[in-house]
C-alpha positions as CSV (number, residue, x, y, z in Angstrom):
1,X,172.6,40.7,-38.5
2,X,174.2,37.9,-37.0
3,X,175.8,34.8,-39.0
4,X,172.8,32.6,-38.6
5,X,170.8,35.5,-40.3
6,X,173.4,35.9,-43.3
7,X,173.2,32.4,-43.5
8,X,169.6,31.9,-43.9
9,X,169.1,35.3,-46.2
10,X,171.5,33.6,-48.2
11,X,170.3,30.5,-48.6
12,X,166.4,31.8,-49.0
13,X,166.5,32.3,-52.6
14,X,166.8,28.6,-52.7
15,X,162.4,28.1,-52.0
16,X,161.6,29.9,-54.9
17,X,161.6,26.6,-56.7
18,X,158.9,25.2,-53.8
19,X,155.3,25.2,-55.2
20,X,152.7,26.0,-52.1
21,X,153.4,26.1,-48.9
22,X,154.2,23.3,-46.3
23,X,153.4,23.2,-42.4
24,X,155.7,21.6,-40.2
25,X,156.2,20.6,-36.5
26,X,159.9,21.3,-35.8
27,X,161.0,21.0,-32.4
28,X,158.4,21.6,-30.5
29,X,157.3,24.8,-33.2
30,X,154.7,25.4,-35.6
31,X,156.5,26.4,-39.2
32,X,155.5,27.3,-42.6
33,X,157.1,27.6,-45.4
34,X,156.5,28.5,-48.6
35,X,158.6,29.9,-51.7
36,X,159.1,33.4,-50.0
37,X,160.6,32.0,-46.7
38,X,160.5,30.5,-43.2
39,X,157.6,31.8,-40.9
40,X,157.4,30.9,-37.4
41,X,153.5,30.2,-36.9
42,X,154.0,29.6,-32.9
43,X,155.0,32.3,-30.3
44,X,157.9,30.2,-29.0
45,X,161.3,31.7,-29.6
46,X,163.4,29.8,-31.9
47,X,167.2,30.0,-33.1
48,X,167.2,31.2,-36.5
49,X,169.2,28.2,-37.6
50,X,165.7,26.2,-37.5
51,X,164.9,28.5,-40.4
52,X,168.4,27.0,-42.4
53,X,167.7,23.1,-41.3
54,X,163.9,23.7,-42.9
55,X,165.1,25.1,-46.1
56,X,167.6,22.4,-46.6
57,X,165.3,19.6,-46.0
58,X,162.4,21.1,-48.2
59,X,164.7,22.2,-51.3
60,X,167.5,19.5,-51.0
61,X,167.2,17.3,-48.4
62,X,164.4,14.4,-46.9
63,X,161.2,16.0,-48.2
64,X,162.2,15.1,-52.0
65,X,163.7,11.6,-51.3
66,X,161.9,8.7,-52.0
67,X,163.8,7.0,-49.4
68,X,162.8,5.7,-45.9
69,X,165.2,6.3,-42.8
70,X,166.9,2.9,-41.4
71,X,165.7,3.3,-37.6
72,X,169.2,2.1,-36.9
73,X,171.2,4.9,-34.8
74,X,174.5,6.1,-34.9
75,X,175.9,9.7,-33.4
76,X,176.6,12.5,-35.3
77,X,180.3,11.6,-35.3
78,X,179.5,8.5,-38.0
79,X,178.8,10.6,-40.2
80,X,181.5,12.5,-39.6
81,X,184.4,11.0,-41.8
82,X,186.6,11.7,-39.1
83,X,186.1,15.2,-38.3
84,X,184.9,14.5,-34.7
85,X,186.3,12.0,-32.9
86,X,185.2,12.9,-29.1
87,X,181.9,12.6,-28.0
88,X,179.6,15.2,-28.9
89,X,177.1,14.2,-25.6
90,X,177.9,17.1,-23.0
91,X,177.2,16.9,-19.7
92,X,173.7,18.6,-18.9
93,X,172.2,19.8,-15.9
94,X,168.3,18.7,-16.7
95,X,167.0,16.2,-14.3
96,X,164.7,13.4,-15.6
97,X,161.5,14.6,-15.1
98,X,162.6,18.1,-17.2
99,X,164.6,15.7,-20.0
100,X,160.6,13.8,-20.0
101,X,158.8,17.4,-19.9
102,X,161.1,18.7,-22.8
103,X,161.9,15.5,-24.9
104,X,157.0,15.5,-25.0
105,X,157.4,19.1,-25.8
106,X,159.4,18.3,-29.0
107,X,157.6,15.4,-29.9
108,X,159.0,12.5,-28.4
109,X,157.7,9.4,-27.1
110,X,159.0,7.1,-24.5
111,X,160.5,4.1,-26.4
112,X,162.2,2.4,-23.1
113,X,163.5,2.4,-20.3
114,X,167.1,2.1,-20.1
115,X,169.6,1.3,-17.1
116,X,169.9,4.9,-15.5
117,X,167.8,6.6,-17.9
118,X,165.4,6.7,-21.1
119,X,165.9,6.1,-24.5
120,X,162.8,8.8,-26.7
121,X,162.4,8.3,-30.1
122,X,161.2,11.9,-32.3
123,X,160.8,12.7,-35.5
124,X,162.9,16.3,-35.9
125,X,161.3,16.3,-39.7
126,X,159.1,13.6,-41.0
127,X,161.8,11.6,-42.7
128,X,164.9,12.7,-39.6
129,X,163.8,9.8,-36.8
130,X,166.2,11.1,-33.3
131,X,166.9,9.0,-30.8
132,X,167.5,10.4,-27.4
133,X,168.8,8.8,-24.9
134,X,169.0,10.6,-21.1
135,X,171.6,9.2,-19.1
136,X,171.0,10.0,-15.0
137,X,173.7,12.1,-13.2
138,X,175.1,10.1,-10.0
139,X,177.9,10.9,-7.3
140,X,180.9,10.1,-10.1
141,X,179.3,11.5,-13.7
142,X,176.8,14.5,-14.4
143,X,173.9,13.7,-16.6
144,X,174.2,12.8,-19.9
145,X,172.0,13.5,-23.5
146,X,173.2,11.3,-26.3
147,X,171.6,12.1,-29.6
148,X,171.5,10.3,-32.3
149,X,170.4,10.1,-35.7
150,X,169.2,7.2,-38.1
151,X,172.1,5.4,-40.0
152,X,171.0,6.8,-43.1
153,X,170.3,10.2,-42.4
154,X,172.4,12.0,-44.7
155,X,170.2,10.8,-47.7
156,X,168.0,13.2,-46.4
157,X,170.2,16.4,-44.6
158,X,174.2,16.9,-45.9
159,X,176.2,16.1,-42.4
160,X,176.7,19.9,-42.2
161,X,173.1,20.3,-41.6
162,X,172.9,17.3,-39.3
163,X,175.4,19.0,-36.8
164,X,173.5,22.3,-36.8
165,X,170.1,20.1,-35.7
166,X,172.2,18.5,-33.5
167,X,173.1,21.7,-31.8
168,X,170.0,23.0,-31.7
169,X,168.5,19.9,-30.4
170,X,171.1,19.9,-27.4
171,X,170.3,23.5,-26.8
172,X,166.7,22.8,-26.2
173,X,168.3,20.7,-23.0
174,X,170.0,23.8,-22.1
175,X,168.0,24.7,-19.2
């Protein structure tokens, strides 16, 4: 069992207090869940960590809050308190047209064009807006993926929890 797994066995117990079941697009998967668990209802393979980020937001985090996000966007590392103070926007190897074909996959929708690149709005959970932002390689810098979240988003995921959806948002850039 790997540390993801322990993680989200341990944290499971926590639905019990969920009445019914909820369906939910996460990244670019059909989920249910209920008071038992997390159930994948698509085929696509998906990091058990997705199972973690969906208990948190249905037992603690957005889907109780009566409060809307901002749709201002900061990075992860704002939310940080100081913790990170590099850039958390690797370089990636995904041309445009496969940042386009993956960013519609997950949900996303064209909000502009920006010099070099595109800026996608998605909704990682209903109340977790993401801006992505794709950033074209050229003959000085590789391609760039800047994520970021709405200026309010830990009223609805603890900043722990934001950095695991941040990771497994990057990864699905991981070509």
């Amino acid at each position: 069992m790997t540390n993801a797994e322990k993680v989200y066995e341990q944290i499971r117990p926590w639905l019990s207090e969920l009445d019914g079941s909820r369906d939910v697009d996460f990244l670019g998967r059909s989920w249910r869940v209920t008071g038992e668990g997390v159930r994948q209802l698509s085929g696509k393979t998906a990091h058990v960590n997705c199972k973690s980020v969906l208990v948190w937001y249905f037992t603690f985090g957005g889907a109780l809050s009566q409060a809307e996000p901002s749709f201002e966007f900061a990075s992860l590392q704002s939310f940080s308190h100081g913790i990170f103070r590099g850039g958390l926007s690797p370089a990636i190897t995904v041309t445009l047209s496969e940042f386009r074909d993956i960013a519609s996959r997950l949900g996303a929708s064209l909000l502009r064009q920006v010099r070099y690149g595109e800026a996608w709005l998605m909704f990682a959970l209903p109340k977790i807006p993401v801006l992505l932002t794709y950033t074209e390689a050229d003959d000085e810098f590789p391609a760039l993926l800047d994520i970021k979240f709405s200026s309010n988003a830990t009223d609805f995921l603890p900043f722990e929890t934001l950095a695991v959806l941040h990771g497994l948002i990057n990864s699905e850039f991981v070509v």
